[in-house]
C-alpha positions in Angstrom: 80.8 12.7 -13.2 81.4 9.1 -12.3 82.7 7.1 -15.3 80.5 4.1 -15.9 81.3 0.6 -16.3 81.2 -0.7 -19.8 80.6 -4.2 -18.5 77.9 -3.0 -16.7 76.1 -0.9 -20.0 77.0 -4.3 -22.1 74.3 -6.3 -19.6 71.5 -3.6 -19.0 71.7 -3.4 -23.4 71.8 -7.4 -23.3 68.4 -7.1 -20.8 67.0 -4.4 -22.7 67.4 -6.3 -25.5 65.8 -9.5 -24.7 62.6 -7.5 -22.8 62.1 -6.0 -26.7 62.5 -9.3 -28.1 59.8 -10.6 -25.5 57.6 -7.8 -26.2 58.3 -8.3 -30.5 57.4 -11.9 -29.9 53.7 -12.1 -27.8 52.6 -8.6 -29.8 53.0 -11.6 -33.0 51.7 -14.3 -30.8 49.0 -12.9 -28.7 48.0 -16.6 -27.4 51.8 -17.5 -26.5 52.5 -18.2 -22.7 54.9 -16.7 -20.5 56.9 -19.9 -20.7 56.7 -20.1 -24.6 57.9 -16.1 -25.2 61.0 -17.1 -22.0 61.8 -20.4 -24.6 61.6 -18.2 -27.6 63.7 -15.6 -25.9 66.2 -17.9 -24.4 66.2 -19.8 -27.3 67.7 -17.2 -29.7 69.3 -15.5 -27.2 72.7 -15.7 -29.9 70.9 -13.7 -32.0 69.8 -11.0 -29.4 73.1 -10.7 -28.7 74.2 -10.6 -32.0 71.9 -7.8 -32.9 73.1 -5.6 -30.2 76.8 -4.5 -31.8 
């Protein structure tokens, strides 16, 4: 079995992540745009991250 990268796990977590934090966000705010749920996303990206480990 092939070993896999760590880096690799680290940024499909890190865009898992972010997709549940999108989802978390318009199920609250139903009316939000696509651009507002990116902003809100990118804008506590940090704490995404941080919330990973």
């Amino acid at each position: 079995m092939a070993q896999k990268d760590p880096m690799n796990m680290r940024v499909k977590l890190a865009i898992i992540a972010a997709a549940t934090k999108a989802v978390e966000y318009k199920s609250s705010n139903p009316d939000a745009s696509d651009d507002e749920v990116i902003r809100h996303v990118t804008e506590n990206s940090d704490e995404i991250l941080e919330g990973m480990y």
